[in-house]
N, C-alpha and C positions, 0 to 999 in steps of 0.2 A: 351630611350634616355640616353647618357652615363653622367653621372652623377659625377664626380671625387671632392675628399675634399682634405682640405690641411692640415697638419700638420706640430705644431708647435714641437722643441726638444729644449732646452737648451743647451749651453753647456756644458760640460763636462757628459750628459745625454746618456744614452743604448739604440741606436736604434734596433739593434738585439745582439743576443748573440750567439756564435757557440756553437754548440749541442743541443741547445735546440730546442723542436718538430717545425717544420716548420708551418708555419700559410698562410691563403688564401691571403696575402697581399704583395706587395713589391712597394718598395717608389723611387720616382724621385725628385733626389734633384733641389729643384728651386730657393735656396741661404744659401750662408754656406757652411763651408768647415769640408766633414768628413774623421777620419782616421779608414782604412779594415785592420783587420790583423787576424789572424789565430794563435793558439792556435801551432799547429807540423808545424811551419814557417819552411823552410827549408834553412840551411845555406847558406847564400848569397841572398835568400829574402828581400825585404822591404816590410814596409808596404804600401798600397795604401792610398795617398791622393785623393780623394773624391772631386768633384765641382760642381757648375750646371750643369744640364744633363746627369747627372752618376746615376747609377743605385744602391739602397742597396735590400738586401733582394731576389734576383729575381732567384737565381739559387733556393733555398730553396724552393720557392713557387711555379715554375713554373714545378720543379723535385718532389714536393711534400715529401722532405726529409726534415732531421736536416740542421738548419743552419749549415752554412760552414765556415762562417767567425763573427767576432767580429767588431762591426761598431760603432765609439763613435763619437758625434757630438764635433770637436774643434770649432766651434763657436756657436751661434744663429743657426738652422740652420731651412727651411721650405723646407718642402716636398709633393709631391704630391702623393695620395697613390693612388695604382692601385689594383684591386680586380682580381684576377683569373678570372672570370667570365668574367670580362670588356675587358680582353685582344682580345679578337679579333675583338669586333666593337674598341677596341683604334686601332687597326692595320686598319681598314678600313675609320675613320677618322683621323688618323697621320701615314701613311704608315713610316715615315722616321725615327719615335719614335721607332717601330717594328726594322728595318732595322738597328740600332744603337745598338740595344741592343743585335740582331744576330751575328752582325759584331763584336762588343764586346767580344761578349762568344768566336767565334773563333780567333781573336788575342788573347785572355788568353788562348784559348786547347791549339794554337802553342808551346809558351811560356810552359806552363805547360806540354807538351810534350817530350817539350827537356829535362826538368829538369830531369820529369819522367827516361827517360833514361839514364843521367847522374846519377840520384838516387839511379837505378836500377842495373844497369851492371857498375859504373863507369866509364861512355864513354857514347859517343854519336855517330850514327851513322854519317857517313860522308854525308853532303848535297851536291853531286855532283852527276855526272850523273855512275862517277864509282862505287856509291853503288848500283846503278842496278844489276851492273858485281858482287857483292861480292852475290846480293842475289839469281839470278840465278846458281849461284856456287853455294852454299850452298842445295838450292833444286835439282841440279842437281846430289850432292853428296849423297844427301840421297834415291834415286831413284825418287823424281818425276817428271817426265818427261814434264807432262801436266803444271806444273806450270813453273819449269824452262824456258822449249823453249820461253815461253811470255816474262819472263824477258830479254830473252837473246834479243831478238826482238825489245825489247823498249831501252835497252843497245846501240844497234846497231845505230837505228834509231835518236837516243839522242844525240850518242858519234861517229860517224862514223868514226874521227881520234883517237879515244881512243885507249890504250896501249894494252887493252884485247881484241877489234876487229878482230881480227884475229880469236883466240881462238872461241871467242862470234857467229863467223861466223860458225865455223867446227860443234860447238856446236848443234846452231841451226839445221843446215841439219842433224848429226845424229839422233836427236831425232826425226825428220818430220815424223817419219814412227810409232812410239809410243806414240805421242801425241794424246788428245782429245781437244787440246785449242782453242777458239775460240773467234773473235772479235780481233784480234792483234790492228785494228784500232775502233774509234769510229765510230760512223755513225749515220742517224737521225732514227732509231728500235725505239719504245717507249717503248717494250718490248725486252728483252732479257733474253736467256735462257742459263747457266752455267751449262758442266757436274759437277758431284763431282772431287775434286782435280783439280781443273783449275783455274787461277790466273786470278780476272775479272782485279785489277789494281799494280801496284807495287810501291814501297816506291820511291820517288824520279823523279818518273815516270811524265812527264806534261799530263793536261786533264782538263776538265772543267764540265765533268760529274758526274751528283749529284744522288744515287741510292736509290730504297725503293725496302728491301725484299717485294716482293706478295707472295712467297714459298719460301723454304728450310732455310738452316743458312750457317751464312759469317763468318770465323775467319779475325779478324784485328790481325794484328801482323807487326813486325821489326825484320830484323838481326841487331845484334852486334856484335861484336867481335865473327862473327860465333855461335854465341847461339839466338834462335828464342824464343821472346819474346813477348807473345799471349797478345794484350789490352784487346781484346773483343769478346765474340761470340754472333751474332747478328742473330735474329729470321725475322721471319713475321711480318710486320707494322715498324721493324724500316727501318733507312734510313743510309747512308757515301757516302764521299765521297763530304760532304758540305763545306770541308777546300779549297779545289782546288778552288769549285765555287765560293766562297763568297773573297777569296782573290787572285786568280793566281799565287798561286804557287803551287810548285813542292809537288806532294803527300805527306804527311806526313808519310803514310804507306802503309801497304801491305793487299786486300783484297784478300783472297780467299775461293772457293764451299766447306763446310765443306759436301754437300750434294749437288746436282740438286737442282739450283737456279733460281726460275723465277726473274726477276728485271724487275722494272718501269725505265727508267731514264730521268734525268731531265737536259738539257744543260742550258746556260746563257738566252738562248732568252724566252723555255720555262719559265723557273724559275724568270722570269721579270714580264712574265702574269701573273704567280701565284701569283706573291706579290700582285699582280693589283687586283686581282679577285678572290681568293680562301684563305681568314683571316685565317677558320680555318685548312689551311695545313700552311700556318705561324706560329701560333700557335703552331702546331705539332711540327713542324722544331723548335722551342725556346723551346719546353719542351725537346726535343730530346738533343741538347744541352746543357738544364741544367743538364739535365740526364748523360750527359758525364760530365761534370765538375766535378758533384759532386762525381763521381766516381775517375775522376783523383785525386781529393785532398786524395781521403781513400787511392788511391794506394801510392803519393807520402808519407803518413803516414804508410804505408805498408814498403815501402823501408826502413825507418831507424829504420825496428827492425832486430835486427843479425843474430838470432838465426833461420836456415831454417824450422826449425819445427813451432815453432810460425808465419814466414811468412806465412807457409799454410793454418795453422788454421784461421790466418785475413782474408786472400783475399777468404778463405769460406766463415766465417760471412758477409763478403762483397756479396758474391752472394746471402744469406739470405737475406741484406737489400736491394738490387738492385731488389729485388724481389717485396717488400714492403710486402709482407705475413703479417696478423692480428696475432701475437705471443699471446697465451696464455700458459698454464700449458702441457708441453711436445706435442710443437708441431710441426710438422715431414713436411721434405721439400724433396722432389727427384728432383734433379738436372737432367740437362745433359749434365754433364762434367766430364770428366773422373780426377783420381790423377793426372797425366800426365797435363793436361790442367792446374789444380790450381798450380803444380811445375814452369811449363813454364808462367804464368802469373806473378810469382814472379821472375821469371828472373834465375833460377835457372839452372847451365849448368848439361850434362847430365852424368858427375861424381856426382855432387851434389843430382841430383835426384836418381842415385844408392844407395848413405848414406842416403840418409834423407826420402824416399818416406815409405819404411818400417815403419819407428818411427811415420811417420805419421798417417797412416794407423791402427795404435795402438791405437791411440786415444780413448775416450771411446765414445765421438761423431763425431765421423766418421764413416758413414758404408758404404758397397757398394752392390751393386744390380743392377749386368751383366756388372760390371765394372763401373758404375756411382755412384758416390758419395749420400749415402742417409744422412742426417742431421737427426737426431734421435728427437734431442731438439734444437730447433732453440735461446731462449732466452739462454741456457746455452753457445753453441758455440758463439752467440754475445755477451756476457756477461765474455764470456774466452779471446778473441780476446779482448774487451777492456780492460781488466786486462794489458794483454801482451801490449799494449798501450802506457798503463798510468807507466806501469813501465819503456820501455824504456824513456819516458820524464823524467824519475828523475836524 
């Protein structure tokens, strides 16, 4: 039987603190007004005020990471605490509780997306349908054909009076004969299969399908200003593609077959049952989310450091902690991700990665092993990466 307590805070009293180890617990405020704020705010940020209904603690406990944010009660305030454990019979007795605090997490990736990219590259991708056209250019220029033609396709389909229609047209037909892409449309498959280098959706792209690797790995990625800019490489058991479904809008980014990809997928009707019927893949899907969040916040703390060499070394130590690896006295991580992938994660164009990939590489914790990054000493390289941190905040 679920069992929930309340808690009382004062004000001006520490409900959480960011950085410190994340705990089995996050609270619903049920009166009282708290203020969120974060430690690497990013200029132009506020801070969050806090009300009934609002959630503290939940990316921390649900991601089983370091808090993320600093949460201080400006009034009296009572909370209802919720236990990791409780979370999915809460989802199967308060379906809307569940469904709020999803909805939640993906208005803040959106949000924290764009930043990401304005943070990252100084720009932001264009939200129209002619950033299709800029991304099929872009992979059409570098040779890949299998990913291109899909965008050009969704370009087409999107923008049929668009400027680059033309072009987008000629496009497509040349490459018909070189492509391996498949699925240009959705359809009701519950399975789907991706060669390697085929583009399952594109950045800007409309769709309402929600994916979970069953095999291979997904790069997420953006163009900007013509430089490809990697979020994420996603394995087995995770899931994308939940920004579309959960708010109707236009992709936020670009998924594609880093490998032959089997995928589950999930439309609005399916994923209506789910909530109805299966707590713990809600559950999933809210850890899966806070698991992004709390990544975006390292990356947006990634971005304002200068120097491309220290950007590398963080968003390494970032794939240490993404890891969650048990760190003791020299202990060794194998990645699978190449320099290449940690350069383009940081947004780095491919002059930049000419200068800086070498210096990298130098490091004395960085190794590699068939091209893939090995971490020698995982607490030193997160323990270097927060050095280069804490310096740029001075």
């Amino acid at each position: 039987m679920l069992q929930l307590s309340f808690v009382n805070f004062r004000q001006g009293s520490y409900i959480v603190v960011e950085g410190k180890p994340q705990n089995d617990i996050f609270y619903i405020i049920q009166c009282g007004k708290v203020r969120s704020q974060r430690e690497n705010q990013i200029p132009g940020q506020q801070p969050e005020i806090l009300g009934p209904g609002d959630f503290v603690g939940v990316v921390s406990c649900m991601s089983n990471h370091t808090q993320i944010d600093t949460a201080v009660a400006l009034t009296d305030v009572v909370c209802i605490s919720v236990r990791r454990d409780q979370y999915p019979e809460l989802i199967e007795r308060n379906t809307p509780v569940a469904m709020k605090i999803i909805r939640t997490f993906a208005n803040r990736m959106r949000l924290m997306n764009d930043t990401l990219m304005q943070a990252t590259l100084n720009n932001s991708a264009a939200q129209s349908a002619e950033q299709i056209y800029q991304v099929a250019s872009y992979y059409d220029k570098i040779k890949q054909p299998s990913i291109a033609i899909y965008a050009y396709y969704q370009y087409i389909k999107s923008n049929p009076l668009g400027s680059n229609v033309n072009n987008a047209k000629m496009r497509f037909q040349a490459l018909r004969g070189q492509s391996r892409a498949v699925y240009f449309e959705s359809n009701q498959d519950l399975l789907r299969v991706y060669p390697k280098d085929t583009m399952i959706m594109s950045e800007n792209q409309s769709g309402a399908d929600m994916f979970i690797i069953q095999d291979g790995k997904v790069k997420i990625s953006k163009i900007v200003d013509g430089t490809e800019v990697t979020l994420a490489i996603l394995k087995k058991g995770d899931m994308f593609g939940e920004m579309a479904l959960l708010e109707n809008k236009p992709r936020s980014a670009s998924a594609i077959a880093e490998e032959e990809c089997r995928l589950m997928t999930v439309n609005r009707q399916n994923f209506n049952q789910m909530v109805a019927t299966q707590p713990q893949l809600i559950a999933r899907l809210t850890t899966t989310l806070a698991e992004r969040i709390f990544v975006m916040q390292r990356q947006l703390a990634n971005s304002q450091l200068t120097d491309p060499v220290e950007k590398m070394v963080d968003m390494l130590a970032l794939q240490v902690e993404k890891a969650k690896i048990v760190i003791s006295n020299k202990t060794t991580f194998q990645t699978d991700i190449t320099p290449q992938d940690i350069a383009t994660m940081c947004g780095l164009t491919q002059q930049e990665q000419a200068l800086y990939l070498h210096k990298f590489m130098m490091d004395p914790h960085v190794k590699l092993v068939e091209n893939k990054i090995l971490v020698p000493d995982c607490l030193e390289i997160v323990k270097q990466a927060a050095f280069y941190r804490k310096q740029c905040r001075k």
